[in-house]
Each structure stands twice: as C-alpha cells, then as structure tokens.
C-alpha positions in Angstrom: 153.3 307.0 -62.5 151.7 305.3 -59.4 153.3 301.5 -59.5 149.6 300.2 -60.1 149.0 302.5 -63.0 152.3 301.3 -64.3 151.8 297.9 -63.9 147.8 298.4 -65.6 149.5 299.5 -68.6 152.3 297.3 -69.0 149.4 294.6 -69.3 147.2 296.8 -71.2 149.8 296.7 -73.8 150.8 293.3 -73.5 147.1 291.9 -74.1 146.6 293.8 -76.8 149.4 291.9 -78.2 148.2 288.8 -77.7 144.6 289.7 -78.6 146.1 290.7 -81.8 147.0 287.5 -83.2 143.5 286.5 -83.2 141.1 287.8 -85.2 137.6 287.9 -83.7 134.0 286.1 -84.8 131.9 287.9 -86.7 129.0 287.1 -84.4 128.0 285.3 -81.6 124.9 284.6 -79.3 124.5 286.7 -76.2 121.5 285.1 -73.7 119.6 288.7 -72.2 120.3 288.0 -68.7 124.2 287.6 -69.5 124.0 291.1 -71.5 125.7 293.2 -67.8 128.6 290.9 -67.7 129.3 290.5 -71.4 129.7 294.5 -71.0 131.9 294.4 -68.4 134.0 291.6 -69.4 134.4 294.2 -72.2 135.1 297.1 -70.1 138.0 295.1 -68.1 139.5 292.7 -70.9 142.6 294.1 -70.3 143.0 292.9 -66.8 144.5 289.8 -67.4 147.7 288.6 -65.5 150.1 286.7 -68.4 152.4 284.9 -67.4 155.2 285.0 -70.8 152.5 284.1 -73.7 150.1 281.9 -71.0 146.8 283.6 -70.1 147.1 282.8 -66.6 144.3 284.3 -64.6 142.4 287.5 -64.0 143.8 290.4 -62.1 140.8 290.1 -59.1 142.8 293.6 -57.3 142.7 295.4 -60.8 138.6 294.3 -61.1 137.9 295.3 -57.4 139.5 298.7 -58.1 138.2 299.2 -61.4 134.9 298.5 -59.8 135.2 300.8 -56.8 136.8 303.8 -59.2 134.3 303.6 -61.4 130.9 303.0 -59.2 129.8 299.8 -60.6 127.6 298.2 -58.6 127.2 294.6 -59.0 126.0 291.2 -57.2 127.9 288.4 -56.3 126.1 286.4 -59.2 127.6 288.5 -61.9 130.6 288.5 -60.5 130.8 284.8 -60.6 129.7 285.0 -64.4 132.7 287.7 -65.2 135.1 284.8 -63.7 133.6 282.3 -65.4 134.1 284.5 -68.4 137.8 285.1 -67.6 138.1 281.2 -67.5 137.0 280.4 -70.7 138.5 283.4 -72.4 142.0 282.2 -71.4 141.5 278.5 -71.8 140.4 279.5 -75.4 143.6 282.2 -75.7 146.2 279.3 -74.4 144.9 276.5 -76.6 145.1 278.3 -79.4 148.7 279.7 -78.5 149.6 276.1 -77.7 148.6 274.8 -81.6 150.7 277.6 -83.0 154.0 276.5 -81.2 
C-alpha cells in the first residue's frame, strides 16, 4: 500500500471508532442551499486527523485529493461551509468525549 492509502485507512478505522460511541439523531434540519456540502461532509467524514481520542482538525491534503480524484468541482464558498462543518462536528465529538472521562 501507498503510505497515503495507508495512513486513509488507519483513520478510516479509527473514526469509525469514535463515531461509534455515539449514536446519531433521528432527524435534523438541512437549509436547501447547505444540501451540496451536507453531502460532502458525508462523502469525506472519515478524513479527520485524531489526535489519541481528540477530534483535532480536518485532513485539508486528504479533502484536496479526494476532490481532485474524484472530479468534484466546488467554490470557495462551499468549501468554507465543509470547514465550518468539520469545526462543529469535532467541537461536538470532543465535548462529548470530555463528559464521559
């Protein structure tokens, strides 16, 4: 294996892991014009960096690549969203991690 592919799957497996111990809303509000980056947040989840059981950023090499592998074409504004997204997604993930210890 390539050392990037390697490294995509450690963290694929070791976000499922933490993903795991939550269990996920039944249903929540998406606004139309968010609907793109709520898909790819989706499509990428897994390219988190952790750093031991802290959520500690997202993997922007992984995203580029992922984005120039697969064709997606996307603007600068979406882009910001999908960060944004990242953000709260790990402040969410560490807080709760931080009340269970």
């Amino acid at each position: 294996l390539h050392v990037r592919s390697r490294r995509q799957r450690q963290m694929c497996i070791r976000d499922r892991q933490h993903l795991s111990r939550f269990k996920p809303d039944d249903t929540f509000d998406v606004l139309e014009e968010n609907w793109s980056t709520v898909e790819w947040f989706l499509e990428v989840a897994n390219m988190l960096i952790w750093v031991g059981d802290y959520c500690a950023r997202l993997d922007v090499m992984s995203i580029k690549a992922d984005a120039e592998l697969s064709e997606r074409e996307f603007s600068a504004e979406q882009y910001s969203k999908l960060k944004i997204m990242f953000a709260e997604y790990c402040s969410a993930i560490n807080s709760k991690l931080a009340k269970r210890k």
